[in-house]
N, C-alpha and C positions, 0 to 999 in steps of 0.2 A: 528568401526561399519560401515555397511555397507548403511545405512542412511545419513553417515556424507561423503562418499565419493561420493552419489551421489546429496547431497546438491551441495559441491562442484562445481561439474562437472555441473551441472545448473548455479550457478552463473559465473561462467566464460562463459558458453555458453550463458547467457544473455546480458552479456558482449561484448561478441565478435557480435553478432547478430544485437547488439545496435549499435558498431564501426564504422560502416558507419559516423552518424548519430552525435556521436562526432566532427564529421572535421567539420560540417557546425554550428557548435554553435560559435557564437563572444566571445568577452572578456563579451560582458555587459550581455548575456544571463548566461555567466557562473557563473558570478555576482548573476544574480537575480535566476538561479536555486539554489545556494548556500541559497539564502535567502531564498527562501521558501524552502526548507531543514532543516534551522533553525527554521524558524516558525513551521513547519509541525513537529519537533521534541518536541519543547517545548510548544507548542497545545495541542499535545496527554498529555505531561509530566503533565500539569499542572492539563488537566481535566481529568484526571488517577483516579479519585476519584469518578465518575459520571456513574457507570457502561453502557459502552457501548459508549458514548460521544467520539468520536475522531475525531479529523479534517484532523489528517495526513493521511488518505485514500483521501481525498477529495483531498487535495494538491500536492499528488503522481499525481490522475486522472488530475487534473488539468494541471500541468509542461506537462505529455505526450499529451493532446491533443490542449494547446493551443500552445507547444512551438514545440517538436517532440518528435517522440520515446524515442531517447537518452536521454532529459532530464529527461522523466520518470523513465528514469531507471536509471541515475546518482540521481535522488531528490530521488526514492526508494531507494536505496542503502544507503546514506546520513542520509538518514531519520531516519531510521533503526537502525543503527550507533549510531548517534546522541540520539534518543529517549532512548537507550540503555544506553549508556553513562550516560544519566543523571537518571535512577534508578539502575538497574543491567546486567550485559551480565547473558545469562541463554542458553538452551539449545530450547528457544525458537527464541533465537537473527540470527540466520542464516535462520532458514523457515522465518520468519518475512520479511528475507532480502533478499528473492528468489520472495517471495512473491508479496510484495511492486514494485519491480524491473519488476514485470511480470506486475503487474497492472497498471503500469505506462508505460511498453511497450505496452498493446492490445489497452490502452485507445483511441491512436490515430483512431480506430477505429471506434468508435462512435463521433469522433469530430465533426461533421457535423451538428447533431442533438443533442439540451439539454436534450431533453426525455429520446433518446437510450441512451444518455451521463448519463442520471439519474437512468436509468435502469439498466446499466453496473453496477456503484456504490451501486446499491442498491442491484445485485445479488454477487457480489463480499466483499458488507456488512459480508452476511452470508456465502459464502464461505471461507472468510480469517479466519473466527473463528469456523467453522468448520473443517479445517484443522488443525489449531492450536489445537483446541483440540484432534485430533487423534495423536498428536505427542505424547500427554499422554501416549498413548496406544504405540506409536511404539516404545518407550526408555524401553519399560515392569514397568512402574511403574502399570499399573492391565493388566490381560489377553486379549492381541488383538482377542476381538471377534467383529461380528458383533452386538451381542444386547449391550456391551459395550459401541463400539460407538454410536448405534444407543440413549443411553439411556444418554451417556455425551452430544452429541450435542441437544440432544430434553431438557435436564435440563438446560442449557447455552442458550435456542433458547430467551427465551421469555426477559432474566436481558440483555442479552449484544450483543444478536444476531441481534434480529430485531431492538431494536434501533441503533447498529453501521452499518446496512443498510438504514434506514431511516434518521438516521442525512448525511450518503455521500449523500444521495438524496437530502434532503433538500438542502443543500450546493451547491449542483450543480444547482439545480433551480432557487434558490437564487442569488450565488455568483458567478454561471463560467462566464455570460456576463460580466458583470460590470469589472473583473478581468482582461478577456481578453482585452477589451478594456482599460485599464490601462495598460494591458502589450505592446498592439499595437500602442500605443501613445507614451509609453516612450521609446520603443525601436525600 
């Protein structure tokens, strides 16, 4: 399908995009992007039960703007993987991982600022799951129309949308200081 080859062709361009971005990461970064890879896997895995509740967007946001690009998009990547791994691969497992990979590449964007840094997360809450749900629509399991989508994502907005934009926000508000300054002391 012609979906699955231009999944492809993104993640390897986020890849390559990112490349720089790898050479300057040490052993210990690559250490601890692993770990929060880990974490950010088995976060989402655990609280999978709590519609909308996931911390692995925060943790993607997090690695790209405390650490750089690259890690966002090695810990997207990872994450992705990983979170997978531990329920099922589906034919949501590669958007999920272009996805994550992008989020954690633009984060470095809003590094500067926790707000814009909360903002970012909190519009990319609802964009990750509105995507996601139009993949419904583009495999043809129902008619790619517009009131379709317009009628999956407005049903999904209120259980899993706005809170999996509002918990990356909270998290960021919360938890980016304190983190980075852990991350900047120990490494």
């Amino acid at each position: 399908m012609i979906w699955n080859i231009i999944l492809i062709v993104l993640i390897i361009s986020l890849l390559i995009i990112s490349a720089p971005f790898f050479k300057k990461l040490r052993l210990k970064e690559i250490v601890f992007i692993s770990l929060l890879s880990a974490l950010a896997a088995a976060g989402g895995a655990s609280l999978r039960a709590i519609p909308g509740i996931q911390p692995t967007s925060f943790i993607i946001i997090f690695a790209g703007a405390a650490i750089n690009p690259g890690a966002g998009v090695l810990c997207g990547l990872a994450s992705s993987l990983l979170f997978d791994l531990m329920s099922t691969f589906s034919i949501y497992t590669p958007w999920r991982c272009c996805l994550w990979m992008l989020m954690g590449l633009l984060s470095v964007f809003f590094a500067k600022n926790r707000f814009l840094l909360a903002a970012y997360g909190f519009i990319w809450g609802i964009l990750f799951n509105w995507i996601l749900n139009s993949v419904w629509l583009i495999y043809g399991n129902l008619p790619f129309t517009f009131m379709n989508l317009i009628i999956s994502c407005g049903a999904s907005f209120l259980q899993f949308d706005l809170p999996h934009a509002i918990c990356n926000a909270a998290l960021i508000l919360i938890l980016y200081k304190p983190l980075k300054k852990i991350y900047l002391r120990r490494l």
